[in-house]
Structures are given as structure tokens and as C-alpha cells.
C-alpha positions as CSV (number, residue, x, y, z in Angstrom):
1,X,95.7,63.9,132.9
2,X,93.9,66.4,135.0
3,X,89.9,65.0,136.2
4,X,88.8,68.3,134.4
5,X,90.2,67.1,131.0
6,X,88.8,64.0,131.6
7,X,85.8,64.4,132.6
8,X,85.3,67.4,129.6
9,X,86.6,64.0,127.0
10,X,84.2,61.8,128.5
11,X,80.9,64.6,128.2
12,X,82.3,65.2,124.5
13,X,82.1,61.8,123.8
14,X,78.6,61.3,125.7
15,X,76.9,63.9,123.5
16,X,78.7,62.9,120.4
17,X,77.2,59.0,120.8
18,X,73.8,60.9,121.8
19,X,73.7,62.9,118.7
20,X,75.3,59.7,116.9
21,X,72.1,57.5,118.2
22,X,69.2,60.3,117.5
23,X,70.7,60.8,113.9
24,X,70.5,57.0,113.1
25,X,66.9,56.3,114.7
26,X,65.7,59.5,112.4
27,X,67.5,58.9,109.4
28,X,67.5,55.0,109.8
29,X,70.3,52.7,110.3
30,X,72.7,51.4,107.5
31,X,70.7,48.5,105.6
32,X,67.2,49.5,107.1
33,X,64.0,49.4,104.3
34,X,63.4,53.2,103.6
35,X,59.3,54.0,102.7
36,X,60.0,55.5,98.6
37,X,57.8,58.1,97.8
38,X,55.9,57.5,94.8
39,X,56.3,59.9,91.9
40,X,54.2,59.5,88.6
41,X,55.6,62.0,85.8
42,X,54.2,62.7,82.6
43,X,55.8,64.0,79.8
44,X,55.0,64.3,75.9
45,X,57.9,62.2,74.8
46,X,61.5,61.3,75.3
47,X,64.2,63.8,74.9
48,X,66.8,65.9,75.7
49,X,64.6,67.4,78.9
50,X,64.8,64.2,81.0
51,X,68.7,63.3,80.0
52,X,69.1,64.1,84.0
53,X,65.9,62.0,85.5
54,X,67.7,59.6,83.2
55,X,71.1,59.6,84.8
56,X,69.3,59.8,88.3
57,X,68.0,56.7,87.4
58,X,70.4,54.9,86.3
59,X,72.7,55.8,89.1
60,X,69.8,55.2,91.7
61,X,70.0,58.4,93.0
62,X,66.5,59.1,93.3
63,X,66.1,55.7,95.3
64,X,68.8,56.6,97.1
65,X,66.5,59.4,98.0
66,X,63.7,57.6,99.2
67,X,62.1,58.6,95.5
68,X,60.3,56.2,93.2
69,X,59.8,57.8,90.3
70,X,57.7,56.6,87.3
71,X,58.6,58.4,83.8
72,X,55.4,58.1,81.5
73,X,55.1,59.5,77.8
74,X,51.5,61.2,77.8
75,X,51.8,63.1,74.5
76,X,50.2,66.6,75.0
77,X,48.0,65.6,77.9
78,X,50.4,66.3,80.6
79,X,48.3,69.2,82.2
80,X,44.9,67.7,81.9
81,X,46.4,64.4,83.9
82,X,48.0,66.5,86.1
83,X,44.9,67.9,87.0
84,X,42.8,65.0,87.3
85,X,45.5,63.8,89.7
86,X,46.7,60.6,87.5
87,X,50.1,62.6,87.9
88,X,51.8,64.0,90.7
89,X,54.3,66.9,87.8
90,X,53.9,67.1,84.1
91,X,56.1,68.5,81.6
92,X,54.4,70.0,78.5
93,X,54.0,73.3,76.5
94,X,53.2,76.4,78.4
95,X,50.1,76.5,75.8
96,X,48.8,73.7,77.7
97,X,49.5,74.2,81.3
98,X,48.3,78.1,80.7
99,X,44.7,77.0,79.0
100,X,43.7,74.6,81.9
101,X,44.8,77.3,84.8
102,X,42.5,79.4,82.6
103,X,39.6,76.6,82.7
104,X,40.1,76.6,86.2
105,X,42.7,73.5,86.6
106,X,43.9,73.2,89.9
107,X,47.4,73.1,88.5
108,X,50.8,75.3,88.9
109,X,54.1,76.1,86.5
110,X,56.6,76.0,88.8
111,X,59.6,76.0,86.5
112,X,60.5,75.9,83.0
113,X,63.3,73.5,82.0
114,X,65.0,75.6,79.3
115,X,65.5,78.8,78.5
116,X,65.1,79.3,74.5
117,X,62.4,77.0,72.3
118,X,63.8,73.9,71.5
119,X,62.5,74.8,68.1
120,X,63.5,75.2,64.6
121,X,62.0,75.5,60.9
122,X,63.8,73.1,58.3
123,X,62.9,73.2,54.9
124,X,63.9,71.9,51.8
125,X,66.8,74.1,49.5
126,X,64.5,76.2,47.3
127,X,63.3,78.1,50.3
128,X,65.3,80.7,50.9
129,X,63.6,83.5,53.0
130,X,60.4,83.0,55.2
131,X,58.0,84.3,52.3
132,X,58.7,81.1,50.4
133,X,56.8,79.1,52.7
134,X,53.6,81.1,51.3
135,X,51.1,78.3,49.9
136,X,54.2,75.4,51.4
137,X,52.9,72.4,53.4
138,X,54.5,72.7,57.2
139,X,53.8,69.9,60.1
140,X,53.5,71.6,63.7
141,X,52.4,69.1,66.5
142,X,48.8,70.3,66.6
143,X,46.1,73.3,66.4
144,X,46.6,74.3,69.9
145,X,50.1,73.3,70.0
146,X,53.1,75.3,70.8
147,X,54.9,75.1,67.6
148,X,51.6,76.5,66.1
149,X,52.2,79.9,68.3
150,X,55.8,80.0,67.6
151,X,55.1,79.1,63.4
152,X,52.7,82.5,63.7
153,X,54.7,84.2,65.0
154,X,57.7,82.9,62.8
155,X,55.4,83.8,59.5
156,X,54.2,86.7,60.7
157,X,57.6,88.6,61.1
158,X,57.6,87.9,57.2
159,X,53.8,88.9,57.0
160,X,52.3,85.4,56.3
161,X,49.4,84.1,58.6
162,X,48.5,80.9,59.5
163,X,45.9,80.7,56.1
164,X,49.0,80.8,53.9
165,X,50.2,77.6,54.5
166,X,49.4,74.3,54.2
167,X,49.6,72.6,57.8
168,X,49.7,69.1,58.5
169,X,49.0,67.6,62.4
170,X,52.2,65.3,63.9
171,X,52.3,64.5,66.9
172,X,55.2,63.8,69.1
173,X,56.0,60.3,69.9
174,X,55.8,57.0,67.6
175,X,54.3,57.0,64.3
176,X,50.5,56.5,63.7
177,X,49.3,53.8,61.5
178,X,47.7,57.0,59.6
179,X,50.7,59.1,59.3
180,X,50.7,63.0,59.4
181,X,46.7,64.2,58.8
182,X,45.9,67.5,57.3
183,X,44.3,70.2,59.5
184,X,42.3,73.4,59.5
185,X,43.9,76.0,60.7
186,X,42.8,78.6,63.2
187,X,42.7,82.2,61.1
């Protein structure tokens, strides 16, 4: 073999163990402790929305990825913890994440998880058309909840406001020893 191809091999092979050595002392070497970042997330309860944090987990992905994530249900508090800095991300209502920007919250929505309301009306089989649910009682998660805004606008597009119906407070997440409680609603 010709001292040119040689010597060319043995330069190759010089800056491929170079490269080879500065990619495993900044990435770390096979077996060697990684620091996790710590990840506190808040959300109002379990569901569909964190099926893939889920997986991650399971799988150790986000270990894998020097993550240590911490999945908390906060009911609809997300945004004010957030902002207080007991969590690093929050998933919540717009409604909620949009009032405490508007108090001043140093907070951010950086992304929405889905792309249509994961919302729906169910009633019982005598109500037929929206109108029926004129003097009906309806649960909605809360008087400055999102499926308050999305019930007004529901009713409305049938010309029913909020005072026509009967709403009682139920909160995501386990059952209270009181049950569902009656509330005023905002007219």
C-alpha cells in the first residue's frame, strides 16, 4: 500500500477516535450518573391529555433524557401554581391561564394540546333540542370554568342564557364528601 494511503487511513482514524473521545466526555460515557432535570407539572386531572407523558414514563424515556418529571393533579389551579413557581408547566383551561396573564401573572401559553373542546352536553331522552334545557339542572366544573363559556355559548345559539338553567358546581377529580353544590350563576 502506497505511504500516502496510509498515512491518509491512519489521519482518518486519528480524528475519528478524537471526535470519538470529545463526544463521550460531553455526552458521558456508557453507565456514567446523568444530573435529571427536575420537572414539576400540574394538571387538573388524569385523562386522555397525558396518555403520552404516560407512555414516556413507563418506557423511561424521559429519564432516558436526563428528565425527572413529576405529574401532579392540581384541579383548576394550574396557572396560579405556575405563577407562584410551585410548577415549572401547567395544563389547564385557557380561561384560567388568560385571567392571570390579565392580573399580571408572569406566565405564558405556549401550546395547546388539542385542537377541538374535549367537550360534550349529555342529557337525559326527553330533551330533544337545546331549548329543552330551559329551567333543566346542568353541572359545568365551576363559575369561571371553561365549560361555563362553552355551555353559554352552547345555550345561547338556542337563545337561552346562563339564568335559564339551573347549574350545579363539579369539579374535576375524585368526589367530594359533599357531592355536586348548587351555584349562582354569572347573568
Amino acid at each position: 500500500m502506497p505511504q500516502i494511503i496510509k498515512s491518509a487511513r491512519r489521519l482518518s482514524l486519528s480524528i475519528a477516535w478524537t471526535v470519538a473521545v470529545i463526544v463521550a466526555w460531553g455526552t458521558g460515557l456508557p453507565g456514567k450518573a446523568h444530573a435529571q432535570t427536575k420537572i414539576v407539572e400540574g394538571f387538573v386531572s388524569h385523562g386522555a391529555l397525558q396518555w403520552p407523558e404516560y407512555i414516556a414514563s413507563e418506557f423511561g424515556w424521559f429519564k432516558e433524557n436526563g428528565i425527572d418529571l413529576d405529574m401532579l393533579v392540581v384541579g383548576a389551579g394550574a396557572a396560579q401554581q405556575v405563577a407562584a413557581g410551585a410548577l415549572n408547566l401547567g395544563y389547564s383551561g385557557f380561561p384560567d391561564f388568560i385571567r392571570a396573564i390579565n392580573q399580571g401573572a408572569p406566565v405564558k401559553i405556549v401550546i395547546n394540546a388539542i385542537t377541538a373542546p374535549p367537550y360534550g352536553v349529555y342529557s337525559k331522552p326527553a330533551i330533544k333540542k337545546i331549548a329543552d334545557l330551559k329551567g333543566k339542572t346542568v353541572s359545568i366544573g365551576g363559575t369561571k370554568d371553561v365549560t361555563l363559556i362553552y355551555m353559554e355559548a352552547f345555550i345561547g345559539s338556542a337563545g337561552l342564557k346562563a339564568s335559564d338553567l339551573d347549574f350545579v358546581l363539579r369539579q374535576a377529580g375524585p368526589p367530594t364528601p359533599t357531592g355536586p353544590q348548587r351555584i349562582a350563576t354569572r347573568c
